[in-house]
C-alpha positions in Angstrom: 72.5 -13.3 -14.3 70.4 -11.3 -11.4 69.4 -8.1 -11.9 69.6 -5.8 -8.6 67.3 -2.6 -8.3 69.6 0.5 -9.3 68.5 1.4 -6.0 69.2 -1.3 -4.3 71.5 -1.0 -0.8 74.5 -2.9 -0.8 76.5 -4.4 2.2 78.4 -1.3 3.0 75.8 1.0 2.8 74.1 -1.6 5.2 77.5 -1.5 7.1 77.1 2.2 7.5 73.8 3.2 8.3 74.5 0.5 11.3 77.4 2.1 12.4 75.9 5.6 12.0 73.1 4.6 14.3 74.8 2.3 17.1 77.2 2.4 19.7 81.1 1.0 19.4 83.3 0.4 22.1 86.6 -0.5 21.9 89.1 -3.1 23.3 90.7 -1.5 26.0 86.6 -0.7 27.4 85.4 -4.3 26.9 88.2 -5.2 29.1 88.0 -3.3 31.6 84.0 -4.0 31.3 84.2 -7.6 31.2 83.1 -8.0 35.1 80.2 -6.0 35.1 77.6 -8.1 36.5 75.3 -5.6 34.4 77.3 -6.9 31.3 76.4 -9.8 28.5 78.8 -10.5 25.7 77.3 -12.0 22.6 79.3 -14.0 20.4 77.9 -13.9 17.1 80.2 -16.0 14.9 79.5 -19.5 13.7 80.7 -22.1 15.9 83.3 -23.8 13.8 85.0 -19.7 14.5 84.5 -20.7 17.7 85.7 -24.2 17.9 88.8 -22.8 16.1 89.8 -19.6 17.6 88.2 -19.8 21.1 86.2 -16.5 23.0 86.2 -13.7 24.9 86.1 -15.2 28.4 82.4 -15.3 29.6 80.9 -14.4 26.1 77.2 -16.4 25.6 77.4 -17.7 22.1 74.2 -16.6 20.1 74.3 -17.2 16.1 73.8 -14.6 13.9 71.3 -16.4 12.1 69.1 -17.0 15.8 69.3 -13.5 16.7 65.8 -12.2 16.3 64.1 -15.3 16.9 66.4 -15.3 21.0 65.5 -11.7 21.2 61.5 -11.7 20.6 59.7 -12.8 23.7 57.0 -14.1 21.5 59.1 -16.3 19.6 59.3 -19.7 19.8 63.1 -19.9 20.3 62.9 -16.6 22.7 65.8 -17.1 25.1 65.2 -15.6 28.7 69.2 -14.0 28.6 67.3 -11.2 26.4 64.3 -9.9 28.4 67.0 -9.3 30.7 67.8 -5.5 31.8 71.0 -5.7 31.0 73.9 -4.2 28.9 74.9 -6.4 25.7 77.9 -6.2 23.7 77.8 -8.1 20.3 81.0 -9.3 18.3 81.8 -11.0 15.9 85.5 -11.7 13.8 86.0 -8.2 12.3 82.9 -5.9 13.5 80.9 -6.3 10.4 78.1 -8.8 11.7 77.9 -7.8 14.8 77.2 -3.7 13.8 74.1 -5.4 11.8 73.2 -7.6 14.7 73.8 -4.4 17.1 71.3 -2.1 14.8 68.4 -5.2 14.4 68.5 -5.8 18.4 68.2 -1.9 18.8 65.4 -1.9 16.5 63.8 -4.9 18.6 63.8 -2.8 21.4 67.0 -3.9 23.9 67.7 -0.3 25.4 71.7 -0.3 26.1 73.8 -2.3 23.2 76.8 -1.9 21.8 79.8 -3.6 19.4 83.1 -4.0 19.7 85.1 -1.8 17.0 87.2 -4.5 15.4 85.7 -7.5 16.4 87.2 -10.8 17.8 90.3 -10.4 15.7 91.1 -6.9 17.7 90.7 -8.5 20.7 93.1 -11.2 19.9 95.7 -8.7 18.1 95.6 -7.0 21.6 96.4 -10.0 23.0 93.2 -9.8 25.3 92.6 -13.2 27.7 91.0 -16.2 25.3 89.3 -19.1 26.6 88.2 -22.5 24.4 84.6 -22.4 23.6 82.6 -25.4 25.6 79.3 -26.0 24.7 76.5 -25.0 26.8 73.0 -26.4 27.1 70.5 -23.4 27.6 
């Protein structure tokens, strides 16, 4: 068995020191966001969630796991969508990934991000527009 630090933070202390420290938005704003030229949706979630379910229309699929290296300018895999000066809203299924993704690209220094409360599965449950995921070259 693995012994953890007795101090050691767990997910949902991870969960909310993320949420204490970012900005959620909600359905009904996202919606009535989503043709903001100013705006970029990131879609966190693996793409077999993707391939299943579909996304939010005009959301830019970025895995969690690429985050930081897209976000860094000086990384290798730096993607040019990030040095842009825009707004970005991350989500993921249920709100969980993309608060941590939302707190790390804070902390990389994008200026004006946010995620939205409930994640992929509130949008659905409000039964917001869905489109099938095509795969882009970038």
């Amino acid at each position: 068995l693995m012994t953890v630090r007795s101090d050691a933070a767990g997910y949902q202390d991870l969960l909310a020191e993320a949420n204490a420290s970012v900005e959620t938005i909600g359905v009904e704003r996202l919606g009535t966001a989503l043709e903001d030229d100013d705006l970029i949706v990131i879609d966190l979630r693996d793409v077999r969630e993707l391939e299943r379910e579909g996304q939010i229309p005009g959301a830019v699929h970025t895995p969690r796991g690429m985050l930081e290296f897209w976000i860094d300018p000086e990384s290798p895999y730096a993607k040019p969508i990030f040095q842009e000066d825009k707004r970005f809203v991350f989500y993921c299924q249920s709100g969980w990934r993309s608060a941590l993704a939302c707190a790390v690209a804070n902390r990389m220094g994008l200026q004006r991000t946010s995620h939205l409360d409930g994640g992929f599965s509130a949008w659905k449950d409000a039964g917001r527009p869905i489109v099938p995921y095509a795969k882009k070259r970038r």
